[in-house]
C-alpha positions in Angstrom: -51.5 75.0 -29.2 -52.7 73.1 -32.4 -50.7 74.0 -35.3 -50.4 72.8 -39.4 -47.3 72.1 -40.4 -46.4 72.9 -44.3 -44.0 70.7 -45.9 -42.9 69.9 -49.4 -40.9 67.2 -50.3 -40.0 66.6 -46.4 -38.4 69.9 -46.0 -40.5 72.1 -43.9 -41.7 75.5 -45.1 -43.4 76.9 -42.7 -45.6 76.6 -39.3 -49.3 78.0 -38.7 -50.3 78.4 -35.2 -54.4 77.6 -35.0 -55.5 81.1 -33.5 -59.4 81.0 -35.1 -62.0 79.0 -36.3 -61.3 79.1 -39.9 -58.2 78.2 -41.9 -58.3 78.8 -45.3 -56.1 77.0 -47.9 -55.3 77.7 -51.6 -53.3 80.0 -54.2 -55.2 82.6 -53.6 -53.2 85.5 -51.4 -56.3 86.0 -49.4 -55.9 82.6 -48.3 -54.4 82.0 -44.6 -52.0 79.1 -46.5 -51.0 80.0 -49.2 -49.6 77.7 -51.9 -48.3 79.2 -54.7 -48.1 76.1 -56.7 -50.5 75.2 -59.8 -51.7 71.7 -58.4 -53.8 74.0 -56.2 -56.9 75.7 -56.6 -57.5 79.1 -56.1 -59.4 78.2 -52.8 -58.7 74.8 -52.4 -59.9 73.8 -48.7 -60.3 74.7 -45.5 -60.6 73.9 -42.1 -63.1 75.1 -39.3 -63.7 74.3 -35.6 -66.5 72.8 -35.1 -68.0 71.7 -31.7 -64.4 71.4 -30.5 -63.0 69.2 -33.4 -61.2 70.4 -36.5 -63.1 69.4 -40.0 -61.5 69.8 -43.2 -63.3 70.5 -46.0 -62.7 70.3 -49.7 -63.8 73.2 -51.7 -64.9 71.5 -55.0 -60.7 71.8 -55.7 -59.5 70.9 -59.1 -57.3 68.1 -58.2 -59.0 67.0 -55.1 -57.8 67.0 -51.1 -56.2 63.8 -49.9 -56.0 63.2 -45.9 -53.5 60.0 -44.8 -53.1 59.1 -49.0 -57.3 59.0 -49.1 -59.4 61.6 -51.2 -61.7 63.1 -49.2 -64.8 65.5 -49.4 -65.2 66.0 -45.9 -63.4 64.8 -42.5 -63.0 65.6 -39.1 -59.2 66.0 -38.6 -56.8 63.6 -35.6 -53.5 64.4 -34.7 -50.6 63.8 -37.3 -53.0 63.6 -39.7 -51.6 64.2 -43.6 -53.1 66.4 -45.7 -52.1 66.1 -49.4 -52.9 69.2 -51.7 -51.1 68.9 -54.7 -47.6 68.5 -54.0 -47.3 69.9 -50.4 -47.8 68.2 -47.6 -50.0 69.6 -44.4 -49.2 68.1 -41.0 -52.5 68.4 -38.4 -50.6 68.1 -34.8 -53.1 68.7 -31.8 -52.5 69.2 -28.2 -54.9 66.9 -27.0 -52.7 63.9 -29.4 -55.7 61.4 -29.0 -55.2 58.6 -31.2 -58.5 58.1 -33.0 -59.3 56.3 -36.2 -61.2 58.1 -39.3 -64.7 57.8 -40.1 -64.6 55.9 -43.4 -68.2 57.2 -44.0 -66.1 60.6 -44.3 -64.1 59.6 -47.0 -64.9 60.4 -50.7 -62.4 57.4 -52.0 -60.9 54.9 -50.9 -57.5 55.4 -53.2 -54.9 54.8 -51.5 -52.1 57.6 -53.0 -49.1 59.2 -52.5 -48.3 62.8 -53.8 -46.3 60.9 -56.9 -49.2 57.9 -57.5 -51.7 61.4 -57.1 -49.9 63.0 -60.5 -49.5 60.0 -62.2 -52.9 58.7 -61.7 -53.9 62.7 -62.9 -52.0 62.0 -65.9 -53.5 58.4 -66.8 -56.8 59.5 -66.3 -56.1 62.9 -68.5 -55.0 60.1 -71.3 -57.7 58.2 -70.5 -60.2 60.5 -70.8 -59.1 61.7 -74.6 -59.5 58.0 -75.4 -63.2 57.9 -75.2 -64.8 58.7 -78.3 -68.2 58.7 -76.2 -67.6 61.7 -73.9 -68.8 64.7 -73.9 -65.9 67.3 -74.6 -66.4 71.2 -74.8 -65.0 74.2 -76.4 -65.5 78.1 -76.4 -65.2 80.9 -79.3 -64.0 83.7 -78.4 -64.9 86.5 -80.4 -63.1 90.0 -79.5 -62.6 93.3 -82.0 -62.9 90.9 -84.8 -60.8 88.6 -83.5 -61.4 84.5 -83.0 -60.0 82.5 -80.7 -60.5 78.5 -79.6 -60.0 77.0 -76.3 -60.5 74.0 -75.1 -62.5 72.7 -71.9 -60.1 70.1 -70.6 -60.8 70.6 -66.9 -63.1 70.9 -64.3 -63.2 73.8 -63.9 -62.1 76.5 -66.9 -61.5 80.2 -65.5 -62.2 83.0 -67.5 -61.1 86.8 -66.9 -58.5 89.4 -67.8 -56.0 87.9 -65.0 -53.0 86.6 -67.2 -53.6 83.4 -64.9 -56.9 82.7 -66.1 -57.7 79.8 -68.6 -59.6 81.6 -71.3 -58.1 85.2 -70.8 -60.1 88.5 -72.2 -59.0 92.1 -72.9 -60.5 94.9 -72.0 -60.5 98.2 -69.6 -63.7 97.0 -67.9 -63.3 93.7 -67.7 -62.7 91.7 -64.5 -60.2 90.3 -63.4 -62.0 86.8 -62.8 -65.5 87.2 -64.6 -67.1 83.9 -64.5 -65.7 79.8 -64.3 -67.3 76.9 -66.2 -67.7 73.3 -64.4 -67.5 69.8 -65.8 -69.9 67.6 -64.0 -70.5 64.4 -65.3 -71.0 65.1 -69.4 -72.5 68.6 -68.2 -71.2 72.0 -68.1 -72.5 74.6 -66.0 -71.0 78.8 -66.1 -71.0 80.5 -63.1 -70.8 84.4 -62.5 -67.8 85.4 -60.1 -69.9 88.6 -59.0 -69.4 92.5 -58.8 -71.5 94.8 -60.7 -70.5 93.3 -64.4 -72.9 90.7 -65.0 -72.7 87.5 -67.3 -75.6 86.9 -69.8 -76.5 83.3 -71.6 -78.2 83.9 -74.7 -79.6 88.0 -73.3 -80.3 86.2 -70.3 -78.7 87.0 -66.8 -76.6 84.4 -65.3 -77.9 83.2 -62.1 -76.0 80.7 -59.8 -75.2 77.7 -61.9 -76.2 78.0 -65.1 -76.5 75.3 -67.6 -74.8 75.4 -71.1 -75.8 73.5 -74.4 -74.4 73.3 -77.4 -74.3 77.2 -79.4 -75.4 78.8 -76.2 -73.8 82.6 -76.3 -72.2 84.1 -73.5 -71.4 87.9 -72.8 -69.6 89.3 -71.1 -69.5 93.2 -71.6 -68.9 93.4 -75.1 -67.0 89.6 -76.2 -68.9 87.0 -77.9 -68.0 83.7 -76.5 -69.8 80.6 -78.2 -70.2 77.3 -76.3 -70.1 74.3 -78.8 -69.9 70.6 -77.8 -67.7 68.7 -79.7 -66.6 65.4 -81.1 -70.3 64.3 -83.3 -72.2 64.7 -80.3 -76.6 65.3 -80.6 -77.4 69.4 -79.9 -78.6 69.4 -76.0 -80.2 72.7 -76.8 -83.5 72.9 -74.5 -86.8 72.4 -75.9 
């Protein structure tokens, strides 16, 4: 039977037998493989059968999947395949054992990395990002019973919620858990609702799908205040 084998740093940790069509990964506990480590995303990847092949899939993960050292969006899986997320290692082993090469055309880079080169090349472009005077960098203020609070948007991806894990963490009896996440893509930053019956609002507007922010745009969520400001000189992008 076709199995994933977890490792991390070549000591195995555990074994999955592939018994259904979709394997979930992440730090999640809902996931089927869960990593408890923070290099991981909530729901990281995950792999599927499809037409008798196994594709992995990265699930728009903070620090990216990596399969044989290559980052990767999406890629049909061989046997003894490696699968880097974060620090663990994921071992693909197929009964069928065909050797067969990747489709390049798969891969999202061509960055040849090991799980060490992955954190150090993390950590130069985190340096290398503070560096540039000419990009667009983000904060939010959080304004709760009278009380104001900065936070930076250095990532991707910024969760916010009462869960002590979350990134910009709120207080509150009737607040969620994990209540919305805003994305970084390109100089652009977008909030998106996590769902349930407490809903987000931009400026007394409801928050539908991916929702763009500019510069003094105010989010709600029950009753906290959050301001989204755009920092370092930059022009207002607030829509005409």
């Amino acid at each position: 039977m076709d199995k994933l084998i977890l490792k991390f740093d070549d000591r195995v940790i555990k074994e999955y037998l592939i018994t259904k069509n979709l394997i979930k990964i992440g730090r999640e506990s809902d996931n089927d493989i869960v990593v408890d480590s923070a290099g991981l995303s909530r729901n990281h990847a995950k792999i599927e059968e499809i037409g008798g092949n196994y594709v992995l899939s990265d699930l728009d993960s903070t620090n990216g999947t990596f399969v044989n050292k290559k980052k990767i969006k999406q890629v049909k899986l061989n046997h003894s395949d490696e699968i880097i997320v974060g620090k663990h290692l994921i071992i693909f082993q197929s009964e069928q054992k065909e050797e067969a090469k990747p489709n390049m055309a798969d891969f999202e880079s061509t960055m040849v990395l090991n799980t060490k080169q992955q954190k150090e090349l993390f950590d130069l472009q985190a340096k290398k990002s503070s560096q540039k005077h000419d990009e667009k960098t983000a904060k939010l203020i959080v304004i709760q019973s009278e009380i104001r609070k900065e936070y930076k948007l250095t990532k991707d991806e910024t969760v916010i919620g009462k869960s002590p894990n979350s990134d910009v963490t709120l207080k509150g009896f009737l607040v969620p858990q994990l209540a919305a996440k805003i994305k970084k893509e390109d100089d652009s930053f977008y909030i998106i609702g996590y769902g349930g019956w407490i809903s987000i609002n931009v400026n007394g507007k409801k928050v539908e799908g991916n929702w763009k922010l500019y510069t003094n745009d105010v989010i709600k969520i029950r009753n906290i205040k959050i301001i989204f400001q755009l920092e370092m000189g930059l022009d207002n992008l607030i829509p005409k």
